[in-house]
Every structure is written in structure tokens, then in C-alpha cells.
N, CA, C and O atoms as a printed pandas DataFrame, in Angstrom:
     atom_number atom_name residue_name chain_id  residue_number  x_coord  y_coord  z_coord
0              1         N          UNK        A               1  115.206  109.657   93.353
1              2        CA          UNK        A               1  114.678  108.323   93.160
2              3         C          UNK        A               1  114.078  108.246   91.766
3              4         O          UNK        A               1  113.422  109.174   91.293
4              5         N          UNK        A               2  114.352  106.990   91.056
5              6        CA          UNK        A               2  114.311  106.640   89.738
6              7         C          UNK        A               2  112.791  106.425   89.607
7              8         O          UNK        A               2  112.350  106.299   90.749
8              9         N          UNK        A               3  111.897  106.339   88.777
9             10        CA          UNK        A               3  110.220  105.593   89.152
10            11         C          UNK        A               3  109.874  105.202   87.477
11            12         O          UNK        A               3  110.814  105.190   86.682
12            13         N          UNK        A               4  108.949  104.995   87.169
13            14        CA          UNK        A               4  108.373  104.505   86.113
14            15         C          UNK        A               4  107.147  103.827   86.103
15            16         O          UNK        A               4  106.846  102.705   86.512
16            17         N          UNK        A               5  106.385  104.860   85.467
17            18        CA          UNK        A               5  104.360  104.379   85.463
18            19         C          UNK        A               5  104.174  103.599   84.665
19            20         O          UNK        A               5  104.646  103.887   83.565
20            21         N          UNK        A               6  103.428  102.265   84.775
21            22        CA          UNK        A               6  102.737  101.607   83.491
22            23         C          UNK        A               6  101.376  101.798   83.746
23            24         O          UNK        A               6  100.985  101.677   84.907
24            25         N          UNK        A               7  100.380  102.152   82.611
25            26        CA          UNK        A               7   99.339  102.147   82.874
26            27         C          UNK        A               7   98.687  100.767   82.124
27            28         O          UNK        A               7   98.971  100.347   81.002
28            29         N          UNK        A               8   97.677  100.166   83.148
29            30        CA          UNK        A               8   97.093   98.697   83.026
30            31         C          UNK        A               8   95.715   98.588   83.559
31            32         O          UNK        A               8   95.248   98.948   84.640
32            33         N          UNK        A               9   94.935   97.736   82.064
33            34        CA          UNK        A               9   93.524   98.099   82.179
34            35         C          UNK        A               9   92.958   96.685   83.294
35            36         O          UNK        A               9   91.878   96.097   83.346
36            37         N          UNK        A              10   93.916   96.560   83.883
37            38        CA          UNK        A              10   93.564   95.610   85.392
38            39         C          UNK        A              10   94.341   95.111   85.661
39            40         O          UNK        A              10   95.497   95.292   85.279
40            41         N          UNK        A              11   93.780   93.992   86.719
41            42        CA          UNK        A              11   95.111   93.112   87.399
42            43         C          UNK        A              11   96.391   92.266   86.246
43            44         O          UNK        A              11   96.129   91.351   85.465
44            45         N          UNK        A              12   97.408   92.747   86.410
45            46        CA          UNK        A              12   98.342   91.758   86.230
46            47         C          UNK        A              12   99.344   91.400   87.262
47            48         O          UNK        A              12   99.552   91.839   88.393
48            49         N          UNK        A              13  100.085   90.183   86.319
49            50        CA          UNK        A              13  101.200   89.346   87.111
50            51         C          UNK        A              13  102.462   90.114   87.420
51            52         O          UNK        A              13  103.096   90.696   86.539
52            53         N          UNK        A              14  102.856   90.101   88.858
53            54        CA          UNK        A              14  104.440   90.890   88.504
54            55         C          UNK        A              14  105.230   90.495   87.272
55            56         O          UNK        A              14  106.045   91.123   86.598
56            57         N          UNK        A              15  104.728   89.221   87.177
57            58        CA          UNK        A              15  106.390   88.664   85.459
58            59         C          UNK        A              15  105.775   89.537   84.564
59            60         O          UNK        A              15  106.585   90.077   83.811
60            61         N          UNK        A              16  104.184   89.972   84.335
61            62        CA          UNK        A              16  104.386   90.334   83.611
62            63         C          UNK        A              16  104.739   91.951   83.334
63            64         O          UNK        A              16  105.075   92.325   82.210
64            65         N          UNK        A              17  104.637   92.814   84.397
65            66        CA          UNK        A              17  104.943   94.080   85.132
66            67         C          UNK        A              17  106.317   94.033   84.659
67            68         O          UNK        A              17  106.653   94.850   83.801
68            69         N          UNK        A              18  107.242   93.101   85.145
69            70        CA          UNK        A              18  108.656   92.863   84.930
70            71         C          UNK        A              18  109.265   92.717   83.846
71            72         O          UNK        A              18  110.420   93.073   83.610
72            73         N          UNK        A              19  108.496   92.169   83.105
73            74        CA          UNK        A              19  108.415   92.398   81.478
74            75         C          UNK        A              19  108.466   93.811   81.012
75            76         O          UNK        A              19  109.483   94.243   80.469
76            77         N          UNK        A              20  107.396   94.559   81.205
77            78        CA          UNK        A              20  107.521   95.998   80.779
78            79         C          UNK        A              20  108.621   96.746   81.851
79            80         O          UNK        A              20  109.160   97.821   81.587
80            81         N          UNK        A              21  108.808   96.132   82.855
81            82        CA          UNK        A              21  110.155   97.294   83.193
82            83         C          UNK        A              21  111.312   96.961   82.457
83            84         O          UNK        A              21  112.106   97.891   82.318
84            85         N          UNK        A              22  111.701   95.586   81.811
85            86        CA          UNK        A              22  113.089   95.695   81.140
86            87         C          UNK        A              22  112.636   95.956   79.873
87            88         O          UNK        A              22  113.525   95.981   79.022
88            89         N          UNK        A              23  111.312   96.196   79.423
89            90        CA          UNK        A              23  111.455   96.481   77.796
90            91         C          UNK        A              23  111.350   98.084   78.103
91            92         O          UNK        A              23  111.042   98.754   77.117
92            93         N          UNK        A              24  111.506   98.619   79.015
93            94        CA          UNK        A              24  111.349   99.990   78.949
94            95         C          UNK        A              24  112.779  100.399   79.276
95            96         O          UNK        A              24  113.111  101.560   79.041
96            97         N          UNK        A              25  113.613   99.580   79.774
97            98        CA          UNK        A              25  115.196  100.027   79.836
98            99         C          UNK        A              25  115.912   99.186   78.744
99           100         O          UNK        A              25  116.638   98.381   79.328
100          101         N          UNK        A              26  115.992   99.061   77.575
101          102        CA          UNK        A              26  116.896   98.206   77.227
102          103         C          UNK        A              26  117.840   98.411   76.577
103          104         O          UNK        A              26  117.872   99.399   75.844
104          105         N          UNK        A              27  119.002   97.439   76.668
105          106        CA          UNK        A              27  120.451   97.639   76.993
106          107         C          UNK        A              27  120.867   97.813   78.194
107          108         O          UNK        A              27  122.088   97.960   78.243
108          109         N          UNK        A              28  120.282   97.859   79.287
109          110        CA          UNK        A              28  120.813   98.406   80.794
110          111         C          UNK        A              28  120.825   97.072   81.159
111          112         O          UNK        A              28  120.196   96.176   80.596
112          113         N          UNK        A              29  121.698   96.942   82.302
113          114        CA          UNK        A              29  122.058   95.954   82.919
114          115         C          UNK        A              29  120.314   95.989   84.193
115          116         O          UNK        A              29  120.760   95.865   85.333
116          117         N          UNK        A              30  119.400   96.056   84.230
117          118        CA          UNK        A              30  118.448   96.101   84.409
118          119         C          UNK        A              30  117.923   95.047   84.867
119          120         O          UNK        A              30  117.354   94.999   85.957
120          121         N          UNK        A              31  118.087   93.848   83.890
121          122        CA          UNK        A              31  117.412   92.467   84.433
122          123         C          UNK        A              31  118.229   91.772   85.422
123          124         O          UNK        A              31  117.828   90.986   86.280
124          125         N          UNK        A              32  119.730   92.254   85.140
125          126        CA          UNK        A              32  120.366   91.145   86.456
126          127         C          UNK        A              32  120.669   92.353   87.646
127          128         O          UNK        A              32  121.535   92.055   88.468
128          129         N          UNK        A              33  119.984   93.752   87.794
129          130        CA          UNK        A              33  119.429   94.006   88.952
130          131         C          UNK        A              33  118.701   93.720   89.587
131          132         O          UNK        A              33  118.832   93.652   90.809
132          133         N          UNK        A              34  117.608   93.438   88.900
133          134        CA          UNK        A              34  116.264   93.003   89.359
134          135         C          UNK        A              34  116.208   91.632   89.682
135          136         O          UNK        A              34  115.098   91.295   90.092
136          137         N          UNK        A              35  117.178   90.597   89.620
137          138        CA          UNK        A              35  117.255   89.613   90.097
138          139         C          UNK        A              35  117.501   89.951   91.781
139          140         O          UNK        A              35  116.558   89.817   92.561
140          141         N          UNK        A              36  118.653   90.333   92.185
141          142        CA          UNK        A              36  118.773   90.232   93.247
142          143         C          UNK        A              36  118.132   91.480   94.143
143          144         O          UNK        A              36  118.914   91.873   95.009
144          145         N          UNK        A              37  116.849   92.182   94.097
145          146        CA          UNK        A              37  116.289   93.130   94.683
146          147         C          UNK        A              37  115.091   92.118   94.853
147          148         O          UNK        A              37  114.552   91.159   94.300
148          149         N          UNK        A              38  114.995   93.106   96.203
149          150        CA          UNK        A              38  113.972   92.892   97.061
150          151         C          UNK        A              38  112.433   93.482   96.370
151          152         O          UNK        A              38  112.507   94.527   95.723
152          153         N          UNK        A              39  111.342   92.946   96.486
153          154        CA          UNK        A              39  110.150   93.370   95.907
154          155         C          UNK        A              39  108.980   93.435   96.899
155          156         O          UNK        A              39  108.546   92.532   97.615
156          157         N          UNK        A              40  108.469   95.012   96.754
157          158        CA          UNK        A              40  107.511   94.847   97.762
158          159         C          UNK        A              40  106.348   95.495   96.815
159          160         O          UNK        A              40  106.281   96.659   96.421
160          161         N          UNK        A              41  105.521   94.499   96.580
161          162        CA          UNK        A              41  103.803   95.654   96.355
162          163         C          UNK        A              41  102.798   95.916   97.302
163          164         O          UNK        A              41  102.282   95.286   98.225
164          165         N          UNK        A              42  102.644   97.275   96.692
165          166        CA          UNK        A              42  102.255   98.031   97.979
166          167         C          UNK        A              42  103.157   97.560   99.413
167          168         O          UNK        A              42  104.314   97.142   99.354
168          169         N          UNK        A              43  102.665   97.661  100.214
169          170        CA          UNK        A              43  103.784   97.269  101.514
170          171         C          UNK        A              43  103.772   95.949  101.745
171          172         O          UNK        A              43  104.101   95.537  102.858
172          173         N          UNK        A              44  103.406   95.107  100.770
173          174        CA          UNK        A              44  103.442   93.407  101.134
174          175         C          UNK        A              44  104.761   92.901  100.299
175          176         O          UNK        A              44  105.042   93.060   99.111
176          177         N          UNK        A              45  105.597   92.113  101.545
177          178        CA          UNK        A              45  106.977   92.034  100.736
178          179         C          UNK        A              45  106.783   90.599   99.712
179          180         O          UNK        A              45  105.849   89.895  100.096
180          181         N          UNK        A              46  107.732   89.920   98.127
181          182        CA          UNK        A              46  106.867   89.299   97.785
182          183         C          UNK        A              46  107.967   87.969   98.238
183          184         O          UNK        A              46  107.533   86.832   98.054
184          185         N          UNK        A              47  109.008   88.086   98.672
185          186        CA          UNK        A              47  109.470   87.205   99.124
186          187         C          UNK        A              47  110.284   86.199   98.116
187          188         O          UNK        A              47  111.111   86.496   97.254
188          189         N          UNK        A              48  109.794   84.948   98.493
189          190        CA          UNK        A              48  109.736   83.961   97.387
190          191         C          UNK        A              48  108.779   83.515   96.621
191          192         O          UNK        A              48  108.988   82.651   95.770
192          193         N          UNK        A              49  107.577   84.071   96.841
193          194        CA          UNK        A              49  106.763   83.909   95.749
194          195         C          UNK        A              49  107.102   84.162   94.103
195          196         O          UNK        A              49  107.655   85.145   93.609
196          197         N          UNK        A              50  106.620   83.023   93.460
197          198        CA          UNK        A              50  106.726   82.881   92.112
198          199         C          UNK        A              50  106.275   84.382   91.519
199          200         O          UNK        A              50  105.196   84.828   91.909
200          201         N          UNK        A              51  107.006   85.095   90.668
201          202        CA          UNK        A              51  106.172   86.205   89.742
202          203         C          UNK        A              51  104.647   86.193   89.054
203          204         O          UNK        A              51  103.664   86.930   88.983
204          205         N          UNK        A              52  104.986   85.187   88.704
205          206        CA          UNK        A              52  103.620   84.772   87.983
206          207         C          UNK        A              52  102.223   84.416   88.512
207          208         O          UNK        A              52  101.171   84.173   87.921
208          209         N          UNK        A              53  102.581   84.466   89.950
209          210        CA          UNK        A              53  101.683   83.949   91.075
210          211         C          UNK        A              53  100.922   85.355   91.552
211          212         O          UNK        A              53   99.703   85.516   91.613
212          213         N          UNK        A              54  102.060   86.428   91.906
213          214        CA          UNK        A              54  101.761   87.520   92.303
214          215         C          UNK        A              54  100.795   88.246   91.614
215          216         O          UNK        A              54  100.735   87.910   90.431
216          217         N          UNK        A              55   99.767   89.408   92.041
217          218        CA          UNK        A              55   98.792   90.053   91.244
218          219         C          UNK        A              55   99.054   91.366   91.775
219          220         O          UNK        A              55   99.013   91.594   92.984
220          221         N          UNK        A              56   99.434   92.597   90.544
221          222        CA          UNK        A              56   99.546   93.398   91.026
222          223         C          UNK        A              56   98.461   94.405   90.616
223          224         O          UNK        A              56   98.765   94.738   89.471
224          225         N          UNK        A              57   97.213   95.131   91.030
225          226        CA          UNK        A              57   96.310   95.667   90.927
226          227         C          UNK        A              57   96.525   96.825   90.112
227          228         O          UNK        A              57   97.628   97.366   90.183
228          229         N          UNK        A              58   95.462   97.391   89.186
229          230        CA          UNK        A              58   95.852   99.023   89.106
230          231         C          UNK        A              58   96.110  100.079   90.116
231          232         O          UNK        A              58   95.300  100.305   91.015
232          233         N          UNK        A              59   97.094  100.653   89.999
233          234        CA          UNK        A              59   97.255  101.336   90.825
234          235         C          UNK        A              59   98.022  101.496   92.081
235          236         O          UNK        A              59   98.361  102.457   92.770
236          237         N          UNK        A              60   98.201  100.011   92.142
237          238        CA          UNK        A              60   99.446   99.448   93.517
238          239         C          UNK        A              60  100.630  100.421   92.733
239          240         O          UNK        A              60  100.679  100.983   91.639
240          241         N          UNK        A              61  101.343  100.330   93.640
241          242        CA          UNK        A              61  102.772  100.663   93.548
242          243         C          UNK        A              61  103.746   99.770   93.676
243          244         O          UNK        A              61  103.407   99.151   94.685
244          245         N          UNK        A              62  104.814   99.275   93.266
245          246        CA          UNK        A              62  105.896   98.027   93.135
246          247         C          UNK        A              62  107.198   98.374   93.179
247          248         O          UNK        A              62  107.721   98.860   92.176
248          249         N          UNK        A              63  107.733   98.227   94.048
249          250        CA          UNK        A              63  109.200   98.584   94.353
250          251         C          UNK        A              63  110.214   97.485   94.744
251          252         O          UNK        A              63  110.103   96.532   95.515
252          253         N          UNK        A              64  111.423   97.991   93.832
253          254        CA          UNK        A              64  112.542   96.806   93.779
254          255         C          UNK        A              64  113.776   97.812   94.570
255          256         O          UNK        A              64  114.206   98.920   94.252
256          257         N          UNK        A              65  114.150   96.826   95.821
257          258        CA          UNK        A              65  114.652   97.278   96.557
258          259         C          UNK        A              65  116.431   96.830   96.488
259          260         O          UNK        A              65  116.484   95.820   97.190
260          261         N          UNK        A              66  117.542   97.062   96.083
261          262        CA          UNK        A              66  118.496   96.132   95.666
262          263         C          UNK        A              66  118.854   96.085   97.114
263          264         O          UNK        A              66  118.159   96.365   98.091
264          265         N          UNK        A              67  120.296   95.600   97.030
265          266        CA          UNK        A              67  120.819   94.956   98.350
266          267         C          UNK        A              67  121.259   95.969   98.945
267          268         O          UNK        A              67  121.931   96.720   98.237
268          269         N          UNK        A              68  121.072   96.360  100.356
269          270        CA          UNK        A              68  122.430   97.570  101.001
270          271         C          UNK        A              68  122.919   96.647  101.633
271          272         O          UNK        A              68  122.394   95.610  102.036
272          273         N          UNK        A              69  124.683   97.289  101.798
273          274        CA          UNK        A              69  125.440   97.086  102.271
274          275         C          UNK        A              69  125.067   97.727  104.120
275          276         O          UNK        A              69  124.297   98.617  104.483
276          277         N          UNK        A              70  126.060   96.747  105.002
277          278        CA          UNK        A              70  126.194   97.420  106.195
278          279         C          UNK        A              70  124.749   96.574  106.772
279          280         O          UNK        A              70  124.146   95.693  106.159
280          281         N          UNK        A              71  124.413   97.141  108.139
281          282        CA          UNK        A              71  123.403   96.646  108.944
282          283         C          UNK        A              71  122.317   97.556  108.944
283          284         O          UNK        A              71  121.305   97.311  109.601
């Protein structure tokens, strides 16, 4: 499993979390993964909530889940 730490001197927005994950891959097809994956911080899934809405704490953990195939 792939991971990647940002360290942040407090709460931010997932957009802006999401921001530093594609400036930390770039050239990778990265951003139009992360479109269609699932997002959960900490174990709260974020659904359809707006990015910018979301707050992700120091220290949470944030995981982009892409699509599986099958049931």
C-alpha cells in the first residue's frame, strides 16, 4: 500500500490536502484518480460533501479508495 504524510500546523480543508497530494505526484494521472475514489477521514466516509467544506485535523488519516470491480 502506497501512503504519503503531510505535515500541517492545524486544521485544513480536504481541497486543500488534495492540493498537496497532486503537487506531490506530478505528471501522474493522479487527479483523474482521485476524482472517482471514494474518501474516508478517519472512518467518516465524505460522501458528497464539498472538499472545501470538509476539515481534516492534524493527524487524521485520509484515504482515497478507487472503484473495485465485482461485489
Amino acid at each position: 500500500m502506497d501512503s504519503d504524510t503531510f505535515e500541517v500546523d492545524g486544521p485544513v480543508t480536504l481541497l486543500d490536502l488534495l492540493g498537496r497530494v497532486v503537487a506531490a505526484h506530478p505528471g501522474s494521472r493522479l487527479p483523474q484518480v482521485l476524482e472517482v475514489c471514494s474518501v474516508l477521514v478517519g472512518d467518516r466516509p465524505v460522501s458528497t460533501q464539498d472538499p472545501a467544506d470538509v476539515v481534516v485535523a492534524p493527524g487524521a488519516s485520509v484515504e482515497f479508495l478507487p472503484p473495485f470491480a465485482g461485489g
